[in-house]
C-alpha positions as CSV (number, residue, x, y, z in Angstrom):
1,X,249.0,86.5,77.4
2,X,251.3,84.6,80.2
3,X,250.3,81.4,80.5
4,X,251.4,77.5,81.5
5,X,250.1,74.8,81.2
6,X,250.6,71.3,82.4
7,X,252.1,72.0,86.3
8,X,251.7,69.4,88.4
9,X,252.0,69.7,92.4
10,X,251.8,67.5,95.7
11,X,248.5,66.0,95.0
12,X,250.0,64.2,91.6
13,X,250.3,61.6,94.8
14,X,253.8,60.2,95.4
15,X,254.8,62.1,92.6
16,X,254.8,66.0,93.1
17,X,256.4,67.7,95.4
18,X,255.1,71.1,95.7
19,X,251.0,72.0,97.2
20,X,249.1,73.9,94.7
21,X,249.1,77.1,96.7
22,X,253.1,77.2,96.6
23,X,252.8,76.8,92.9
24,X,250.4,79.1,92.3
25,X,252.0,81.8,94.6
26,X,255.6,81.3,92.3
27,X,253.6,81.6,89.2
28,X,252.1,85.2,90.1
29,X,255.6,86.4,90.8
30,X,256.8,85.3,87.1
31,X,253.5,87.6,86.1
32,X,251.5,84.5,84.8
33,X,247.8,85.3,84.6
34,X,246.9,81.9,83.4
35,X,247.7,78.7,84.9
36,X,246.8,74.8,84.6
37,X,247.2,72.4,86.9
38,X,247.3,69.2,85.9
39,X,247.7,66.7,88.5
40,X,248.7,62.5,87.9
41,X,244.9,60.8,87.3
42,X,243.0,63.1,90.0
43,X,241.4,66.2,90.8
44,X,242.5,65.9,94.6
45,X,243.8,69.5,95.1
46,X,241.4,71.3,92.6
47,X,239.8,73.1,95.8
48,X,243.4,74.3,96.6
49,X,244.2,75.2,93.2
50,X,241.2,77.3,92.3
51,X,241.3,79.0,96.0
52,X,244.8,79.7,95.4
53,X,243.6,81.4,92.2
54,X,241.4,83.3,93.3
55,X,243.6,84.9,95.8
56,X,246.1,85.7,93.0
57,X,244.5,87.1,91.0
58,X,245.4,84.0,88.1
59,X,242.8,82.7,85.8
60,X,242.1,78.8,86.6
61,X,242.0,76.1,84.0
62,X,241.1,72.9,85.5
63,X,242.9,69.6,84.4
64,X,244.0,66.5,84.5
65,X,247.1,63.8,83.3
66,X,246.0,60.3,82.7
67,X,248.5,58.5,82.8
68,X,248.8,54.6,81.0
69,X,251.2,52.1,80.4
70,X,251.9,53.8,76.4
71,X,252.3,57.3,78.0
72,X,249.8,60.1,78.9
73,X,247.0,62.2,77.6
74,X,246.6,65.6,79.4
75,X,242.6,66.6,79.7
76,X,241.4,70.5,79.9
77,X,238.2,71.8,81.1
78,X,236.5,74.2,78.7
79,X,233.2,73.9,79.7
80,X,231.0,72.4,82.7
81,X,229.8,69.6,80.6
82,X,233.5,68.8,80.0
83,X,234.6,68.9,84.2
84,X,231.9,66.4,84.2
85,X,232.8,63.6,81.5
86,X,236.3,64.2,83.3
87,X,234.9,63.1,86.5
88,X,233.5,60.4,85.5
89,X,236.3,59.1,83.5
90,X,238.3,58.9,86.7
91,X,235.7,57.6,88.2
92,X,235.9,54.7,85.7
93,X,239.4,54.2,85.8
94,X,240.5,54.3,89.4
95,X,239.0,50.9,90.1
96,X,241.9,49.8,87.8
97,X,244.8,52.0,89.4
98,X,243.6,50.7,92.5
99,X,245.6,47.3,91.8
100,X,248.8,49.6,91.4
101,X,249.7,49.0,87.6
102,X,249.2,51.4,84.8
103,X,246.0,51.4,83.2
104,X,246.6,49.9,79.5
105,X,246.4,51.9,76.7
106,X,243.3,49.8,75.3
107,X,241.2,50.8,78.2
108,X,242.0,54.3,78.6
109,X,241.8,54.8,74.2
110,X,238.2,52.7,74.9
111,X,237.1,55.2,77.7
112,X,238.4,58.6,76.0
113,X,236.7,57.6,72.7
114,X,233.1,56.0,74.1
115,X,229.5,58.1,73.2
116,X,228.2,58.6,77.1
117,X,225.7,60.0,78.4
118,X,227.1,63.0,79.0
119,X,228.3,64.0,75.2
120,X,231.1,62.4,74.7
121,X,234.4,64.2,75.2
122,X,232.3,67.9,74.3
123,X,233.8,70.6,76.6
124,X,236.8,68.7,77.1
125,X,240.6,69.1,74.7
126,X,243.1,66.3,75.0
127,X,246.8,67.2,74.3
128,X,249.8,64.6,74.6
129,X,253.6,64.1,73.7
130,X,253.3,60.4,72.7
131,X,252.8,59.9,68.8
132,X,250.9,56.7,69.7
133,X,248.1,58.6,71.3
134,X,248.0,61.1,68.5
135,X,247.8,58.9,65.7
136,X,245.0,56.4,68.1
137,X,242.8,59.6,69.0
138,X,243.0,62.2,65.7
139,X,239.3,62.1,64.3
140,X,238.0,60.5,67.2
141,X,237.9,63.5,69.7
142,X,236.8,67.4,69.3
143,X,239.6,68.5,70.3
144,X,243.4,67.4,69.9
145,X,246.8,69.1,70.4
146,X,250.2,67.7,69.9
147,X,252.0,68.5,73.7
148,X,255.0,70.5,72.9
149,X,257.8,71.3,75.9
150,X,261.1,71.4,77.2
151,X,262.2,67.8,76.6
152,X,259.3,66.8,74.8
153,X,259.4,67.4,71.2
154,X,258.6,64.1,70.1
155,X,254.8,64.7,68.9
156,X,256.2,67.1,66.7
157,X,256.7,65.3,63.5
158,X,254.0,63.0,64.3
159,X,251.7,66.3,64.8
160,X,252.9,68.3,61.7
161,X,252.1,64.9,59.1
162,X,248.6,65.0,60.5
163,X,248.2,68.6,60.7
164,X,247.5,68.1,64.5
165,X,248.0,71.6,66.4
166,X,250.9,71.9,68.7
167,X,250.1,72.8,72.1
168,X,252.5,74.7,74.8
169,X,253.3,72.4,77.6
170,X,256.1,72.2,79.9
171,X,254.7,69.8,82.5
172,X,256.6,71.4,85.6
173,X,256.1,70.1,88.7
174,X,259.2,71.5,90.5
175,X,260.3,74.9,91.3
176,X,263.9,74.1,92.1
177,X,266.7,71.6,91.4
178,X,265.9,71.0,95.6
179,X,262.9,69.7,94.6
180,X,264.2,66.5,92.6
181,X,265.8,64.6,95.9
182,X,262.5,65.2,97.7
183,X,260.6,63.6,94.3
184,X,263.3,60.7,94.5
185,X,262.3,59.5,97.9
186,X,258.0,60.4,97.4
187,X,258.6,57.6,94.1
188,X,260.4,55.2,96.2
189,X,258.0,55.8,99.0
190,X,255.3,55.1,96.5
191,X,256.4,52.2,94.5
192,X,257.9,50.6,98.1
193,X,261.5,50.8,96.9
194,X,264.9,52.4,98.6
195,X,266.5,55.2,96.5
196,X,269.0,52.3,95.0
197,X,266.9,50.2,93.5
198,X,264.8,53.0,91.7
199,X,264.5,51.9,88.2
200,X,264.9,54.7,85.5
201,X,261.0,54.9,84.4
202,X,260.4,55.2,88.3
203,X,261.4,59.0,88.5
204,X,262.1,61.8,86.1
205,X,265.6,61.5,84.7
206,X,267.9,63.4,86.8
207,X,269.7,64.8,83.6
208,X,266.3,66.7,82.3
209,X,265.6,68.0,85.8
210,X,265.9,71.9,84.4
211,X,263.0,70.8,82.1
212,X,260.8,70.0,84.4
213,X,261.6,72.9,86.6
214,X,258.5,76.0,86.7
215,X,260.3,78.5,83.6
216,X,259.9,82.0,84.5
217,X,258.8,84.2,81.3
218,X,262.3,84.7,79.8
219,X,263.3,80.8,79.6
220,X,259.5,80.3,78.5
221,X,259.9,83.0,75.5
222,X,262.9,82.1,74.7
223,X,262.3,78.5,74.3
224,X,258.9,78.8,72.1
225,X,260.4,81.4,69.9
226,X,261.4,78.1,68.3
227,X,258.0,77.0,68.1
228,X,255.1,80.3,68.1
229,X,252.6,78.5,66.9
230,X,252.5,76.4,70.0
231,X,251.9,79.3,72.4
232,X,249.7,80.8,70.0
233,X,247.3,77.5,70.2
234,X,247.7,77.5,74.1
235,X,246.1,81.1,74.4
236,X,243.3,80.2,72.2
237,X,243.0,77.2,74.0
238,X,242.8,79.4,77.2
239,X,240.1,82.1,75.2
240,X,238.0,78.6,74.7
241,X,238.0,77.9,78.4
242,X,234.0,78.8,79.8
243,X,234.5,77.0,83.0
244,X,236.9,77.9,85.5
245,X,234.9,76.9,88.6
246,X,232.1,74.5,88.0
247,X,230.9,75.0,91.4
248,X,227.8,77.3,91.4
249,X,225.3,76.4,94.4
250,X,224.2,73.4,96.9
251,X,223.4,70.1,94.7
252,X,220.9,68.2,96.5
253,X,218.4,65.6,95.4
254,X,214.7,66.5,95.2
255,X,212.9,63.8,97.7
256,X,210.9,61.8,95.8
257,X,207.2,61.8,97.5
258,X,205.6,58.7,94.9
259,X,202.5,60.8,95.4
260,X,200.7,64.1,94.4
261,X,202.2,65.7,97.8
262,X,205.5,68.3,97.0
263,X,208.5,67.9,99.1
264,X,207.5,70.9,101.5
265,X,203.8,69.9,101.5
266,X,204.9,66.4,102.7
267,X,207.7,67.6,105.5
268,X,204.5,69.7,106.5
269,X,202.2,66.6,106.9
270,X,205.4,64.4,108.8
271,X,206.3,67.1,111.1
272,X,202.3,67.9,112.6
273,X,201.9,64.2,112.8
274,X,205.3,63.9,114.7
275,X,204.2,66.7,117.0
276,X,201.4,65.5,118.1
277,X,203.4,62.3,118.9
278,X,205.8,64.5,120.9
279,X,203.2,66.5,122.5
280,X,199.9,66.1,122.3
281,X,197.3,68.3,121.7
282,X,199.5,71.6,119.3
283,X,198.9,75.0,121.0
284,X,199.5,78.0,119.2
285,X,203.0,78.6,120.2
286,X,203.8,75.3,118.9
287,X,202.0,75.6,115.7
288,X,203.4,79.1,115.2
289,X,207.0,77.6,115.5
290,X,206.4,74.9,112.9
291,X,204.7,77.6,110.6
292,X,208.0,79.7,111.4
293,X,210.3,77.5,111.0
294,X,208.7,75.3,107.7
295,X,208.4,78.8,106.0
296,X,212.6,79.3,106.4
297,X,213.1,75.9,105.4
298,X,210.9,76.0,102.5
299,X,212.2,79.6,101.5
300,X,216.0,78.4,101.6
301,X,215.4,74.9,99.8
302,X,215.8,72.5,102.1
303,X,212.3,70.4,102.6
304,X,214.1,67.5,101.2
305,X,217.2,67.7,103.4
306,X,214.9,67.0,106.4
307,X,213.0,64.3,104.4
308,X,216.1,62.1,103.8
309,X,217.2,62.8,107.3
310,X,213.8,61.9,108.8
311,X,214.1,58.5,106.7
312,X,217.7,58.1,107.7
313,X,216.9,58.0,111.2
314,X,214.0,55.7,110.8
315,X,216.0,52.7,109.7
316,X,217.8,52.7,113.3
317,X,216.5,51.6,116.7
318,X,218.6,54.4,118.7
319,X,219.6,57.6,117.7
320,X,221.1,61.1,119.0
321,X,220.9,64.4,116.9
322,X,223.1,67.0,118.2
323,X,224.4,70.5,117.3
324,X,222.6,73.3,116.5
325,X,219.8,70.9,115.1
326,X,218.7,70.3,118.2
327,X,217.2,74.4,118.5
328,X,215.0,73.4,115.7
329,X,211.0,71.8,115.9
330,X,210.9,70.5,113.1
331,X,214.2,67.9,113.3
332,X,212.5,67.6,116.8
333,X,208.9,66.4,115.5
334,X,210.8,64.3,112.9
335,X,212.7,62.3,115.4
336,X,216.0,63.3,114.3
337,X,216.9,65.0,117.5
338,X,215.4,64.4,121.0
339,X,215.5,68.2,122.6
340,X,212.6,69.6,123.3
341,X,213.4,72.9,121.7
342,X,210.4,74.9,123.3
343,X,211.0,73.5,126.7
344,X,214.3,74.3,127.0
345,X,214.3,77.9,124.9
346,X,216.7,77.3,122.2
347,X,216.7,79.5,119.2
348,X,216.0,78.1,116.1
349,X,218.3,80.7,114.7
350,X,221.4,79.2,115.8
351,X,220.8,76.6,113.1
352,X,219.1,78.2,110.1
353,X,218.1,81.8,109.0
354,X,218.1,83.6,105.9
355,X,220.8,85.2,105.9
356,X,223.5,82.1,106.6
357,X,224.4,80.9,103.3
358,X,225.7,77.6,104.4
359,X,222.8,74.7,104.1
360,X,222.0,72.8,107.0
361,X,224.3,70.3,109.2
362,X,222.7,68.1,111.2
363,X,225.4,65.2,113.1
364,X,223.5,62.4,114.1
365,X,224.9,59.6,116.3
366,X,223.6,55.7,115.8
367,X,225.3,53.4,117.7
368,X,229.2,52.6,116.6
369,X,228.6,49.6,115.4
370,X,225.6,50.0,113.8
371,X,226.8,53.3,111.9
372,X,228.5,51.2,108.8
373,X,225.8,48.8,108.4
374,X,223.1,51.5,108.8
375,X,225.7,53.5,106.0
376,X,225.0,50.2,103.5
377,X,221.2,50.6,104.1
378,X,221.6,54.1,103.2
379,X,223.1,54.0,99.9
380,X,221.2,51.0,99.3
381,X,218.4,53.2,99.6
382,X,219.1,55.8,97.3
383,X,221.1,53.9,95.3
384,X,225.0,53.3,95.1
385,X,225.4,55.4,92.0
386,X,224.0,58.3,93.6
387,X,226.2,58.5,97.0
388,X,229.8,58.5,98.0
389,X,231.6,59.0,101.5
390,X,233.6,61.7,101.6
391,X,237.5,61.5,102.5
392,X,240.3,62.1,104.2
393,X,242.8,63.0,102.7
394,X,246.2,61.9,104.8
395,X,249.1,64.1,104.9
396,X,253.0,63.3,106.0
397,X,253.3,63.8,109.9
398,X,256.6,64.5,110.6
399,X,257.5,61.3,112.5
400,X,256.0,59.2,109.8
401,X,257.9,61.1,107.0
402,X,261.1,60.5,108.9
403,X,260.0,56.7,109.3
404,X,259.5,56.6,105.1
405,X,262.6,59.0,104.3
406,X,264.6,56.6,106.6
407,X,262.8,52.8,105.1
408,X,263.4,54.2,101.4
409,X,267.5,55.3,102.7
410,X,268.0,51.8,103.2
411,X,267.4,51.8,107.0
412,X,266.3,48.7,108.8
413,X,263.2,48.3,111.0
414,X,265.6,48.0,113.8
415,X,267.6,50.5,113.1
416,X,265.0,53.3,112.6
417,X,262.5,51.7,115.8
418,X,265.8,53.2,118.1
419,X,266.2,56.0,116.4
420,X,262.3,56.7,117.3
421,X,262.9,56.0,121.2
422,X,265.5,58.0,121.5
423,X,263.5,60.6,119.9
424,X,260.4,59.6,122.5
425,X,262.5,59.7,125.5
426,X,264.5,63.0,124.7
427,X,267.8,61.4,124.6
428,X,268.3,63.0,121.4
429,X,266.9,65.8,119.6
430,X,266.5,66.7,116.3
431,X,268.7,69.5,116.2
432,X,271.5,67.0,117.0
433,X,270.0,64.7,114.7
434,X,270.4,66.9,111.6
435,X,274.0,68.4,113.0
436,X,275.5,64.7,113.4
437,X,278.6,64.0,111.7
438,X,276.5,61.1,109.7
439,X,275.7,62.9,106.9
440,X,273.3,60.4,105.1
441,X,270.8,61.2,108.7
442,X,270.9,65.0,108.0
443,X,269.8,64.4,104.5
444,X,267.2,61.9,106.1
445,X,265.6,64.9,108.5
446,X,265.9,67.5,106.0
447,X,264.1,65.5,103.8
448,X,261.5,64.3,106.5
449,X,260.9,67.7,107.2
450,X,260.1,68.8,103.2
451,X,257.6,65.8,103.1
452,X,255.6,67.1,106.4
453,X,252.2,68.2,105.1
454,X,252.4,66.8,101.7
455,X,249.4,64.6,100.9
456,X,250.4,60.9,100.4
457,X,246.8,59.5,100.4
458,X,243.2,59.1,100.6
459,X,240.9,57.0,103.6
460,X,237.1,57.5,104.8
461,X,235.7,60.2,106.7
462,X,234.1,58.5,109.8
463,X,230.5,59.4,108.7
464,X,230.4,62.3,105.8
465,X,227.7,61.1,103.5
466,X,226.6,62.6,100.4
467,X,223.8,61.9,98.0
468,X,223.1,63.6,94.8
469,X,220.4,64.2,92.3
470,X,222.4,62.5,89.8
471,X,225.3,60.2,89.4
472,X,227.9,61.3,91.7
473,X,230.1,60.6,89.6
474,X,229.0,63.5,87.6
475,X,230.1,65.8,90.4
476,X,233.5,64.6,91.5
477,X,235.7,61.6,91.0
478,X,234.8,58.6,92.9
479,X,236.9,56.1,94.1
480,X,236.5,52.8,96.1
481,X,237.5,52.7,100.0
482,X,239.1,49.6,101.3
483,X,236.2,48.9,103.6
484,X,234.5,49.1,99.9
485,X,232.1,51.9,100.2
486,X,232.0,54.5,97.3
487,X,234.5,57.1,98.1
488,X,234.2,60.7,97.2
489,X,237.4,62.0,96.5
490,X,237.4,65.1,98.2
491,X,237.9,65.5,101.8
492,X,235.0,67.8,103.9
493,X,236.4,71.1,103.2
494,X,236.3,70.3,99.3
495,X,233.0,68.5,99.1
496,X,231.3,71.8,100.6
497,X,233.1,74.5,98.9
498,X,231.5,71.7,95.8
499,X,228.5,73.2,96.8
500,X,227.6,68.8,98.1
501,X,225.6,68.8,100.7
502,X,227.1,66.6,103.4
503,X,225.2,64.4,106.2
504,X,227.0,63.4,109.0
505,X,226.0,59.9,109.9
506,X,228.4,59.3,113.4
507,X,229.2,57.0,115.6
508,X,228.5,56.4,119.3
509,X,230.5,53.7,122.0
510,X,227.3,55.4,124.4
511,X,225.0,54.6,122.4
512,X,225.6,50.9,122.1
513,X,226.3,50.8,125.8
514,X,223.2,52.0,126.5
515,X,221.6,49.6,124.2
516,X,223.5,46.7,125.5
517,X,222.6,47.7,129.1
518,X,218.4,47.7,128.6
């Protein structure tokens, strides 16, 4: 069996340099059918990753490096019960990353080693170089391995006394020696240094650069024909592995009626009650519409979507559905939209039928600033625990990556402020930037243009909302956003293809017009 594990790519943030798709792609050309990406203390590209995978034709196993001030312990994902204690221990540690030190050892030996709720660390093995953590965690965990890779041998003794498994690692996260200048300026980017003042434990030593470089299968043969037994435990490692996408359907909460009523018999008594609101006496072309649409809705799963959304919309004064939810009766009789749909002949299945697999989406405007406030009351509602916005994730732009390469270069404010108008007015263009004699400025714009597209952060979608049926935290990593709302770390396209259902809570400058005008 081919195999590696321990590659780390773009989304090891600040760090990486390489997206997950890139590394995927190079390892299907060295004829690796199994592959683990292990990314720096989050799961940020695991969407990419397993996408990537799947188009490959590789076999997944999901990871994760946490990283602490006495070195590293590398987590794999053998079961679903195991993706989920790794969620959550991100979860727990990124409100300590979020100050910008390393987490210490104490913490992250008190977190790996606790009894949760969730099992323990079952479906979950822990590998790592460092002797300290093999000698902290031996007897403590299921499952232990002794990290063994191309300029990391020093578990080995440690690992062999205790009779501790060695484990095939080589912890690549480049793919060529043109990959280390690019890493260079992402760690001075990230720890807000220039390339001079880089201290040595900032950056991977230049001098074991080929070690951390992707090994096609000859170099990786020939270096574990030293050490078998290592590659042997990484392929039964792999033959353990039960979970390679823990994704497997929509994950909603059931509403909770406090009554005898079910969720569907309840959306049935809100949305007669709110029709007769809307218009009066029912005739049978109305009722036939609720009956037709409710049975869909009930049929697909989705009685409780329209319950939190009717209760949603209930805590504001002023409201606007839009989309597709506006062809529908029911969101109609419910008050999340305000379009007749009868009067003005829209089809219902625009918005939901059987055969769309995709759950319902629903944006809703509240005034804009409202929409954060009416956000707190929200997850105050259902409880913090059990919702998270969803994120952005923010890439390089070119100008901004040329602003960074040229800060971390040494280049003043000034200096790089001219640069930019220059570039605004079209007095000079980058092609003459790049050819100038001033060979440090073509290094800058090569590397400016390497760094465009490469994640370099996280901030809030402007309204994705998502509640779960339990802790969130169970179903991704959750951060903390700087306005201090529970963050989900995934960005829209990765909290769906989660299988989370999404509500888009948006904000309106009309709205609040309009409401300051009356």
């Amino acid at each position: 069996m081919t195999l590696r594990l321990g590659i780390q790519t773009a989304y090891s943030l600040l760090y990486g340099t390489q997206r997950p798709e890139v590394m995927v792609e190079r390892a299907a050309s060295y004829g690796i059918q199994t592959l683990a990406i292990t990314d720096r203390n989050s799961l940020y590209g695991l969407h990419e990753f397993l996408e990537a995978c799947k188009e490959w034709g590789i076999k997944p196993v999901i990871g994760c490096e946490l990283t602490s001030s006495a070195g590293s312990v590398t987590a794999f994902v053998l079961e679903k019960q195991g993706f989920s204690r790794l969620c959550e221990l991100l979860s727990n540690l990124a409100s300590y990353r979020s100050t910008g030190t390393e987490v210490a050892p104490e913490l992250l030996g008190k977190l790996l080693t606790a009894n949760t709720s969730n099992g323990g660390l079952q479906g979950l093995a822990l590998a790592s170089a460092e002797p300290f953590w093999l000698e902290y965690l031996e007897g403590k965990v299921p499952l232990l391995y002794g990290a063994c890779g191309p300029g990391n041998l020093s578990a080995i003794n440690v690992a062999q006394t205790r009779k501790i498994p060695l484990l095939a690692m080589q912890n690549a996260c480049f793919l060529s020696s043109q990959d280390y200048p690019v890493h260079r300026v992402l760690r001075a980017i990230g720890t807000n240094k220039t390339l001079g003042t880089l201290a040595p434990e900032d950056c991977i030593d230049e001098k074991k650069l080929t070690h951390h470089i992707l090994m096609n299968e000859r170099a990786y043969s020939r270096f574990y024909r030293s050490w078998p037994e290592a590659h042997k435990a990484a392929e039964d490692l792999v033959c353990q592995v039960r979970c390679t996408d823990p994704f497997d359907g929509y994950i909603f909460p059931v509403y909770e009626t406090h009554g005898k009523d079910r969720p569907e018999e309840l959306l049935r008594r809100l949305v007669l009650e709110g029709a007769e609101h809307r218009y009066g006496e029912l005739s049978d072309a109305i009722l036939e519409r609720i009956n037709y649409e409710l049975e869909i809705i009930n049929q697909k799963g989705f009685a409780s979507y329209f319950l939190f959304m009717h209760d949603i919309v209930a805590l504001a004064d002023r409201t606007c559905g839009r989309g597709s939810g506006a062809a529908s009766i029911v969101s109609y009789s419910l008050g999340i939209t305000n379009v007749d749909p009868i009067a003005h002949r829209l089809y219902f299945e625009r918005f939901l039928n059987l055969s769309r697999m995709d759950p319902p989406d629903i944006d809703v405007d509240f005034p804009w600033d409202e929409r954060d406030e009416l956000i707190k009351q929200v997850i105050a509602r259902f409880g913090r625990a059990y919702c998270a916005r969803v994120a952005n994730h923010n890439r390089f732009r070119f100008r901004s990556a040329l602003r960074e390469t040229a800060k971390v270069y040494g280049y003043s404010e000034v200096e790089i402020s001219a640069l930019e108008r220059q570039l605004q007015r079209g007095t000079l263009r980058m092609d003459e930037l790049a050819q100038t004699e001033q060979s440090e400025w073509t290094q800058v714009v090569h590397t400016a243009e390497r760094l465009e597209g490469l994640p370099r952060g996280l901030s809030m979608h402007c309204g994705g909302l998502v509640i779960t049926p339990e802790p969130i935290c169970r179903y991704g990593p959750v951060e903390t956003s700087a306005e201090g709302f529970p963050l989900l770390a995934w960005e829209k396209e990765g909290t769906e293809a989660a299988g989370l259902v999404k509500l888009d809570l948006l904000g309106n400058r009309s709205l609040s017009v309009i409401r300051d005008a009356l």
